[in-house]
VORO-782208 format. One record per residue (C-alpha): x, y, z. Coordinates in steps of 0.2 Angstrom, whole numbers, plus 5000, padded with zeros to 4 digits. Each point is the difference from the previous one (the first is absolute). Layout:
N
[node [X,Y,Z]],
...
//
This chain:
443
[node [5143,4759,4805]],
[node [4985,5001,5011]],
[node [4983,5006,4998]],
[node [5005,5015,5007]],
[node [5015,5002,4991]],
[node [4992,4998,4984]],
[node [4986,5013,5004]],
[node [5011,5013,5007]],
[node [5010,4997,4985]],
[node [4988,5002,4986]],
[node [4991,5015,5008]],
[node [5018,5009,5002]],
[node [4994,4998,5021]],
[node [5012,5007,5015]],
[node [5003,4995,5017]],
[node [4987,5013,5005]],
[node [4987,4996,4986]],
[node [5000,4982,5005]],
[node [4999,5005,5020]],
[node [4985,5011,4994]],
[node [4990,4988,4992]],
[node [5004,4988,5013]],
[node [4994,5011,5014]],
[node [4986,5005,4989]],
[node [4993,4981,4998]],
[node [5003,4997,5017]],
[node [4989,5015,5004]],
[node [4988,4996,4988]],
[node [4999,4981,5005]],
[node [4994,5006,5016]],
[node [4987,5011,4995]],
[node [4994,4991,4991]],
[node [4996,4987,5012]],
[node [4995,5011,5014]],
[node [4989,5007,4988]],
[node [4990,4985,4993]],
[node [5002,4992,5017]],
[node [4992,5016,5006]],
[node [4988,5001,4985]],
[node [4994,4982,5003]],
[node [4997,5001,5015]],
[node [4992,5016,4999]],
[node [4988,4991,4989]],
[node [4995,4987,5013]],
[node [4999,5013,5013]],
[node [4989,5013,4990]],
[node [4988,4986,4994]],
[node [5000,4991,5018]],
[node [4995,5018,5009]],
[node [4990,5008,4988]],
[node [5001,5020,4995]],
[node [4996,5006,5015]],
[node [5013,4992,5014]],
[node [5013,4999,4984]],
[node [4998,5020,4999]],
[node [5000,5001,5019]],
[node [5017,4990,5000]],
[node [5006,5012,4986]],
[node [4994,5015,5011]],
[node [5010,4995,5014]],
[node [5017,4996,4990]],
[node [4996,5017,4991]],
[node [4997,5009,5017]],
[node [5017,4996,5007]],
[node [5008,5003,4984]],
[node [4995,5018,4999]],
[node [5013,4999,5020]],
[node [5013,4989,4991]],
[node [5012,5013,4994]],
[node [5001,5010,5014]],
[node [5009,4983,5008]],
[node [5009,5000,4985]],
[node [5005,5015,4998]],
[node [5006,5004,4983]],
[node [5014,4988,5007]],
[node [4999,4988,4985]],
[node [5010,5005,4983]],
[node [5009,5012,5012]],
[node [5008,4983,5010]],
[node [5004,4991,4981]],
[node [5010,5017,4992]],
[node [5007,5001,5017]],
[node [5006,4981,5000]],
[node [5003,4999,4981]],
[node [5014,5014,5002]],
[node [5018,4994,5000]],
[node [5007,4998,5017]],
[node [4986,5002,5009]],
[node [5000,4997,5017]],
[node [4986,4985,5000]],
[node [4998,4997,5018]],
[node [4998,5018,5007]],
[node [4990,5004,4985]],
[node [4989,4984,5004]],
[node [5000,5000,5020]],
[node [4995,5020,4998]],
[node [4986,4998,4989]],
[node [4993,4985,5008]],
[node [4998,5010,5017]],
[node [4992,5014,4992]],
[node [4987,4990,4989]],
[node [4997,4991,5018]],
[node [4997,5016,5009]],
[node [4989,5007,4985]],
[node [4988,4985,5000]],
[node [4996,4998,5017]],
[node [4993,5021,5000]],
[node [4991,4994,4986]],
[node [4993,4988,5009]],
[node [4995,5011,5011]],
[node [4993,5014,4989]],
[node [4989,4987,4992]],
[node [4991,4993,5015]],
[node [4996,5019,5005]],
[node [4994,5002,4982]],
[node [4989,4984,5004]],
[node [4995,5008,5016]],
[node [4994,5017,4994]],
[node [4992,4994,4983]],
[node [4996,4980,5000]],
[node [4986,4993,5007]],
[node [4997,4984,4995]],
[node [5008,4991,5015]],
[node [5005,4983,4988]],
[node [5008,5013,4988]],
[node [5010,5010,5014]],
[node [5005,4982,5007]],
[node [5006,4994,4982]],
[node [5011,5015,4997]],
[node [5008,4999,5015]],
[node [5005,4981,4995]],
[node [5007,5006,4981]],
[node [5007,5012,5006]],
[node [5014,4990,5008]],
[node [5006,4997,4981]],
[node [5008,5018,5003]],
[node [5015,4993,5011]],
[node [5001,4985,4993]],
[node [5005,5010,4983]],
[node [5014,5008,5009]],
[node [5009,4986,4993]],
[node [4999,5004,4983]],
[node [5016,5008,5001]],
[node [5007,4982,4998]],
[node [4992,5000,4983]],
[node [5005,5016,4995]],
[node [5021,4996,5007]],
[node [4998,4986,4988]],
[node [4992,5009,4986]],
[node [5014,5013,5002]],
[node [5015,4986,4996]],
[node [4988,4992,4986]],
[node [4999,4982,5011]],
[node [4981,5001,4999]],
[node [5002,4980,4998]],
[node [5004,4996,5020]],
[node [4983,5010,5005]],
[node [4990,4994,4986]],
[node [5002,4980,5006]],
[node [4993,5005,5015]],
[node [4987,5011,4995]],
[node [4992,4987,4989]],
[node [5002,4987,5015]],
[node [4991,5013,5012]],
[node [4987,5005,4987]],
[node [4994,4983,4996]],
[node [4998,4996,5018]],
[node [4991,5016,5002]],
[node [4988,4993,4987]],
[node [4998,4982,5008]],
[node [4997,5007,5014]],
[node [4983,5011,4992]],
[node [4996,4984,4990]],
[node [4996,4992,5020]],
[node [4990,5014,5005]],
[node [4991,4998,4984]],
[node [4997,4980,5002]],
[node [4995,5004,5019]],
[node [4987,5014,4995]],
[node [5011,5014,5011]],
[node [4990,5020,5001]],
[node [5009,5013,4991]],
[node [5010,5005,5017]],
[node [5008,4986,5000]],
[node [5005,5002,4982]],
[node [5006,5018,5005]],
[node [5012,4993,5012]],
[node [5007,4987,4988]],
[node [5003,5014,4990]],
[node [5010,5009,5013]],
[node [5008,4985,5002]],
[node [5008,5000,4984]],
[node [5011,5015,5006]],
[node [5008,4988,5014]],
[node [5002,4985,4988]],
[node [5011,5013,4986]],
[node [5008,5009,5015]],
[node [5007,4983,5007]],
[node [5005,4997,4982]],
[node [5012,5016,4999]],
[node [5007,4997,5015]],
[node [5005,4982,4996]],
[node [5005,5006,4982]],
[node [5012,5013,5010]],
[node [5007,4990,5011]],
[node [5005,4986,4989]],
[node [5008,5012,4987]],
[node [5006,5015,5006]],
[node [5001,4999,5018]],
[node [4996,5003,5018]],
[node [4983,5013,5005]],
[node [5011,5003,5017]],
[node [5012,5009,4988]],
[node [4989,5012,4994]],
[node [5006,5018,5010]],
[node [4989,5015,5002]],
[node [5008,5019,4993]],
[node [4992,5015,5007]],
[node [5008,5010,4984]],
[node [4995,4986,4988]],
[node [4983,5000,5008]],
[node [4998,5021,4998]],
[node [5006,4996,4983]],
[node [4987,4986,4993]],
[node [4985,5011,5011]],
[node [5004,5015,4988]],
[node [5004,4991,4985]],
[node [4983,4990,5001]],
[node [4990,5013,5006]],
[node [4996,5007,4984]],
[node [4993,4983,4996]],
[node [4990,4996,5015]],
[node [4991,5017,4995]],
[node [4999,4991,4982]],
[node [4996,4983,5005]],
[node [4984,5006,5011]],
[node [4994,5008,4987]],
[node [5001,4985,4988]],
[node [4993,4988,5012]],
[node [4987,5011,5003]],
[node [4994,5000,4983]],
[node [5005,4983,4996]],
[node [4990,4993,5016]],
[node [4987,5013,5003]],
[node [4989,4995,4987]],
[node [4995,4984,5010]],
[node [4998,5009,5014]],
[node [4988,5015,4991]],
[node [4992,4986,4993]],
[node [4995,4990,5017]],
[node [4994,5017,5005]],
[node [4992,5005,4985]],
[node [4991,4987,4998]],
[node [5002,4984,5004]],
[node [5009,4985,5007]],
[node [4997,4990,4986]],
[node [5004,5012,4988]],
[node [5019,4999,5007]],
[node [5000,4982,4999]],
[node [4995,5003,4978]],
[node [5015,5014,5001]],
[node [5012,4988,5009]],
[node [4999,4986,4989]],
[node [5001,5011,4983]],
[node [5017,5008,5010]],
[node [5005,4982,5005]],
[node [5003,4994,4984]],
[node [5007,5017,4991]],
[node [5016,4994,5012]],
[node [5002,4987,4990]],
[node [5005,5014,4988]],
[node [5009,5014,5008]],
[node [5013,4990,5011]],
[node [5011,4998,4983]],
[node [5005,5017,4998]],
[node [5003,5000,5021]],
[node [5010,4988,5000]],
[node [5011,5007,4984]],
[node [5000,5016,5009]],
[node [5007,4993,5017]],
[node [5013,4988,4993]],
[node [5009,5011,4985]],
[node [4999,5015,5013]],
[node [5019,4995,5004]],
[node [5007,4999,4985]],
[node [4992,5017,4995]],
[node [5009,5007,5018]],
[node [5017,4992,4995]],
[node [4998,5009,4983]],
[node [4995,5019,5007]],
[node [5015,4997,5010]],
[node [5013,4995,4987]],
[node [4995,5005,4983]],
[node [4986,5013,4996]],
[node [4998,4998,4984]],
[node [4997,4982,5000]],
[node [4987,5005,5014]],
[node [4989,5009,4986]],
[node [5004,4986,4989]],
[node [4994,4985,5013]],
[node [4987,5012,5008]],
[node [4990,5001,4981]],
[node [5000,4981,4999]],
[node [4994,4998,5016]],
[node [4987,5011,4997]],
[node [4995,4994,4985]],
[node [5001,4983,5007]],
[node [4986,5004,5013]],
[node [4988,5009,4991]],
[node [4998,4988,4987]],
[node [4999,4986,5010]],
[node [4988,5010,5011]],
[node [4990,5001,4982]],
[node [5000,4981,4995]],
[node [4995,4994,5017]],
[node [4985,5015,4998]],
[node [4993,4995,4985]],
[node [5003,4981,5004]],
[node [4990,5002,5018]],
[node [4985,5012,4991]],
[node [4996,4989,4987]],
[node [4997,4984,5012]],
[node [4993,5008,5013]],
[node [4983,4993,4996]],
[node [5004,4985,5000]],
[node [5013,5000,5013]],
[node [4987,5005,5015]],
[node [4986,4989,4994]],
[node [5012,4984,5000]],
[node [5007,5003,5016]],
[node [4989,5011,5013]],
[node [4983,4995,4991]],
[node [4982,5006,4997]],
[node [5002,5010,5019]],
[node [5015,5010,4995]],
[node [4993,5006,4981]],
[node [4999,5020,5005]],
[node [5020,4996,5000]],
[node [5002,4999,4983]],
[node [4997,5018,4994]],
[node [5010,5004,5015]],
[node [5016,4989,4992]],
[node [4998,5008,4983]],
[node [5005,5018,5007]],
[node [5013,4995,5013]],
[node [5008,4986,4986]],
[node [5009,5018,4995]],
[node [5006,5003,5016]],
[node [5016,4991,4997]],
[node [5006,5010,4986]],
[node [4999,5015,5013]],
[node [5007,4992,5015]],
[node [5014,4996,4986]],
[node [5002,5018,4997]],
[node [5000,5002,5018]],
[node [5011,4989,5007]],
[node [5013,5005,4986]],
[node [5001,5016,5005]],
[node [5001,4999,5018]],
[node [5013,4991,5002]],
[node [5009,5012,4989]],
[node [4996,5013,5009]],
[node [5007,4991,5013]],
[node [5015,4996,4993]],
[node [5004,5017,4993]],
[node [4995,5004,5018]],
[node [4989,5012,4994]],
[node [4986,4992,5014]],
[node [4994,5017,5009]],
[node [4991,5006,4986]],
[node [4990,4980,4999]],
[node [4987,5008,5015]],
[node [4992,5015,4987]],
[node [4996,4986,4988]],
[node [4993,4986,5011]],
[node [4993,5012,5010]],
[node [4991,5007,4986]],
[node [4993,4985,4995]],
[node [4993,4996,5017]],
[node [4989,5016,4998]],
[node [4996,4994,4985]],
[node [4996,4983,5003]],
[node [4989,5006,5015]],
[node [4990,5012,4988]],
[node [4998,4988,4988]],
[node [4991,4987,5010]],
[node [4991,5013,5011]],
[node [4993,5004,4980]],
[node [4998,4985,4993]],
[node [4996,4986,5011]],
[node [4983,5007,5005]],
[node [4996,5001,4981]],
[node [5010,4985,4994]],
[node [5002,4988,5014]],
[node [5016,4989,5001]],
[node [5002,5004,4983]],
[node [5003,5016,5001]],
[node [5014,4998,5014]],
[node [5009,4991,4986]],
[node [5000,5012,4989]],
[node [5007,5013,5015]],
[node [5013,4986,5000]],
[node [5007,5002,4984]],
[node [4997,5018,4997]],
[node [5012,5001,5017]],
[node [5014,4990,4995]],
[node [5001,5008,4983]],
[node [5000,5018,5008]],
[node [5013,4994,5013]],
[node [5010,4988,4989]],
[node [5002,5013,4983]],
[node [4992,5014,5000]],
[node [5003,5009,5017]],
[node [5019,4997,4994]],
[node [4997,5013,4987]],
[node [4997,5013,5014]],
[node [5014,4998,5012]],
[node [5015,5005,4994]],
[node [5013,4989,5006]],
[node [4988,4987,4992]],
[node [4998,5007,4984]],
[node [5013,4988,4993]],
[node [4991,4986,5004]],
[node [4984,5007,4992]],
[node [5012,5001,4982]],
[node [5007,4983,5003]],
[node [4982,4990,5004]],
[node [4992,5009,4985]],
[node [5016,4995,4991]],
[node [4996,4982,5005]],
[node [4982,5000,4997]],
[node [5004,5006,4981]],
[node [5014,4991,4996]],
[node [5007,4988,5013]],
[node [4990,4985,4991]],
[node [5011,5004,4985]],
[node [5016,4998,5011]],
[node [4995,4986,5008]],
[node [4998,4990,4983]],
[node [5018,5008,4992]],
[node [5008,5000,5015]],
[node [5004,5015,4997]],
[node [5010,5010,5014]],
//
């Protein structure tokens, strides 16, 4: 017997539980080296420019991401239920939602260089936008990445991903050697977006087939633009209070002061992509299940929960306690107002956990219209906060709006909306006893 064969055999495995973990690893694999590729050369970057044209480059990024789902749409987990259901029609589902993603991003390109227009006016900023924000076509497509997410082949993206990212980071690494300005390390970033676009398109090609088969569906179209609508409404509000911080903060106070929050942010996604990419790759299995079996949905829908949050709490505890540490090593003596910053967001992962959980349930038990009332009320929130304590606590008091919004918009809100109280009883469920699960296996 192989390897394979013997695990599968002495953790009593199926086909679908070895597919997951395979998917899983692949996923993870490539997180993880995007992520430290990103986190290394993050370093190089922040401690090459300095606080203040590091928190510039974070203010850009942050700026057009505050536009980026309006090109997306709400298109995302609606395009992988669509493509994990059985029989779906792949290239009129693909050719549709490409289109419209198209479409979308180029009015947001538009909207933002009027925003720049009425309220930028630093002319070096207002030029810099404009560059990132090519980054919104060239994320059209992602819908490669979310077809093979769908059919659990995460493994013919990921190769390519990890080729693109590395070349990305070389190509940061010159800039560095050759003493480049920030602009120049703005545009390498928008960049990256063309290097991991040509990746999915070669990944595509060589595995499932021909772009030119891809067929546009005026019916299909009316359907994803009213399925996803709710969650555009949604997903503007959390990028608003996921980004807006940097952006409160450059206005707030200063450029500099963005560069601390970034890098305190930087290394927290060392954390949080884990429960993301668990989310996004067992989301099909859990489809498959509402669809055939309810009652193993309940049962498979505990454990995943239970899964996340308690990963979400190791990987907390494990990021506040080296936090210290952890800045002084790697971003140095310029970069020390970061640490207390680390301490509070090191618990934002156990609430993205609870987050991420929940949405795609919701999504899955296509229960997504009601998703705006909590994310929009955690925008409120999140502007109040920081309105309230930025002036009195700087950066670290944005940190603390942080956490206080993804814990109102991951749990509690659930507890006031009814079609989400269930979810409410099954998080608190986890968080009391989901530990003790994990460890008897008990389901």
């Amino acid at each position: 017997m192989n390897l394979k064969r013997i695990i599968a055999s002495r953790f009593k495995l199926t086909n679908n539980h070895i597919r997951i973990f395979k998917n899983i690893s692949w996923a993870v694999l490539g997180k993880i080296i995007n992520v430290l590729s990103g986190l290394f050369v993050g370093i190089l970057v922040a401690r090459y420019l300095g606080p203040k044209d590091y928190g510039l480059m974070n203010y850009v990024i942050s700026f057009v991401t505050l536009f980026s789902v309006l090109a997306n749409f709400g298109l995302d987990n609606i395009e992988i239920r669509e493509l994990s259901k059985p029989n779906s029609e792949r290239d009129f589902i693909l050719g549709t939602a490409f289109r419209l993603r198209l479409y979308f991003s180029v009015v947001t390109i538009l909207i933002v260089f009027v925003t720049l227009l009425l309220f930028e006016s630093d002319r070096f900023t207002f030029y810099m936008v404009l560059v990132y924000s090519s980054s919104l076509v060239l994320s059209t497509f992602n819908i490669v990445r979310n077809y093979f997410t769908s059919i659990l082949l995460n493994e013919y993206i990921v190769k390519t991903e990890i080729t693109r990212t590395l070349v990305g980071a070389a190509i940061k690494i010159i800039l560095l050697y050759f003493h480049f300005s920030v602009g120049w390390f703005i545009a390498a970033t928008a960049f990256d977006f063309l290097l991991i676009a040509s990746g999915y398109l070669f990944s595509y090609r060589k595995k499932a087939g021909s772009l030119r088969d891809w067929k546009y569906d005026k019916k299909i179209a009316r359907h994803l633009i009213k399925e996803s609508f709710p969650l555009l409404l949604s997903g503007t509000a959390i990028i608003i209070y996921q980004k807006i911080d940097q952006v409160m903060i450059g206005n707030m106070i200063d450029i500099a002061s963005v560069g601390q929050f970034a890098v305190a942010s930087k290394i927290t996604e060392i954390a949080i992509f884990i429960p993301m990419v668990i989310a996004q790759t067992v989301t099909p299995l859990l489809v498959k299940a509402h669809q055939e079996n309810i009652e193993s949905y309940k049962r498979n829908r505990l454990r995943f929960m239970d899964m996340m949050i308690w990963i979400g709490f190791g990987m907390s505890f494990m990021l506040f306690i080296t936090a210290g540490p952890a800045i002084k090593l790697l971003f140095g003596a310029k970069y020390y107002d970061a640490i207390p910053v680390l301490q509070i967001m090191a618990w934002k992962t156990v609430f993205v956990a609870l987050f991420v959980s929940s949405g795609q349930l919701i999504i899955i038990e296509n229960v997504q219209k009601f998703a705006a009332l909590r994310n929009i009320a955690g925008c409120f929130i999140s502007v109040l906060l920081n309105l309230a304590l930025i002036p009195r606590f700087g950066i670290n008091g944005s940190a603390v709006a942080t956490i206080i919004t993804m814990w109102f918009t991951g749990y509690f809100s659930h507890l006031f909306i009814k079609p989400y109280k269930h979810l409410f009883k099954i998080q608190t469920n986890s968080i009391g006893f989901g530990l003790k699960r994990i460890i008897r296996h008990n389901y």
